[in-house]
C-alpha positions in Angstrom: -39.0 -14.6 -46.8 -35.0 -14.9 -45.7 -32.8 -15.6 -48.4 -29.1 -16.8 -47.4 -26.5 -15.6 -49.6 -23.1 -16.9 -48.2 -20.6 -14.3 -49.1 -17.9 -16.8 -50.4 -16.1 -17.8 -53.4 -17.2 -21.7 -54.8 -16.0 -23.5 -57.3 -18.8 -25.0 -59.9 -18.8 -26.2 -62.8 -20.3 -23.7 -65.3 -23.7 -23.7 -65.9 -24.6 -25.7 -62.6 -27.6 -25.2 -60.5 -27.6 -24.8 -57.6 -30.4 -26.0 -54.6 -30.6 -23.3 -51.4 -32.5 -23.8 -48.6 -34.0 -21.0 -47.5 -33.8 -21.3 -43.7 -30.3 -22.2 -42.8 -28.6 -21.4 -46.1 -27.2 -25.0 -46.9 -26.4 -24.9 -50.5 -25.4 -28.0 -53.2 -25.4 -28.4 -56.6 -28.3 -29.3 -58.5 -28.6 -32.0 -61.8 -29.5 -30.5 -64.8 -32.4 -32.1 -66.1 -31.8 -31.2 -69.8 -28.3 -30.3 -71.7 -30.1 -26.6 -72.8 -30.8 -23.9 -70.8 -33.5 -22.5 -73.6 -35.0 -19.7 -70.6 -31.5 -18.6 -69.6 -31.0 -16.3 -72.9 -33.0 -12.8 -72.3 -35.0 -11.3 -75.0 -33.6 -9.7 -78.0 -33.1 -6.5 -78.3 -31.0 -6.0 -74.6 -28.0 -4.0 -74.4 -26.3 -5.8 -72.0 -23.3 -8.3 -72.8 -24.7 -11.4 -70.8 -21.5 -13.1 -69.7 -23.4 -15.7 -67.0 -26.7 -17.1 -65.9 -27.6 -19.0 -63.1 -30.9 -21.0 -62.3 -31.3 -20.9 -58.3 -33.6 -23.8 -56.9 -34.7 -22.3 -53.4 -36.4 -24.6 -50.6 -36.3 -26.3 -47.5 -33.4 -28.8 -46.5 -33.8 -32.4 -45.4 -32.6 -31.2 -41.9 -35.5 -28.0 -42.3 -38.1 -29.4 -43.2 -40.8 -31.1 -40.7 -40.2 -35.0 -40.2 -43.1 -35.8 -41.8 -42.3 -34.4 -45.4 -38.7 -35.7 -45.3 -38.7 -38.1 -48.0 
């Protein structure tokens, strides 16, 4: 599997998701579908100082994906 990882700077607003397709690399912003993030704190007991978290939705594009599974 390819995974596109444009190598630019975005503006989003913190805590967004984002939707990547993973054939040509388009990328948008995602809704949240709840206020919480409950799986995006790790378990106790890590050393690290978790200063982000992302949730990355990867798939195919409208303009990817076969004609008959457009929607």
């Amino acid at each position: 599997m390819t995974v596109a990882s444009p190598a630019r700077t975005e503006r989003r607003a913190a805590g967004a998701h984002r939707l990547v397709c993973r054939n040509c690399g388009a990328a948008e912003d995602a809704g949240r579908a709840a206020e919480h993030d409950p799986c995006l704190e790790p378990a106790t007991g890590t050393r690290f100082r978790i200063e982000a978290a992302e949730v990355t939705f990867r798939g195919l594009c409208p303009a990817c994906r076969p004609p008959a599974d457009v929607d």
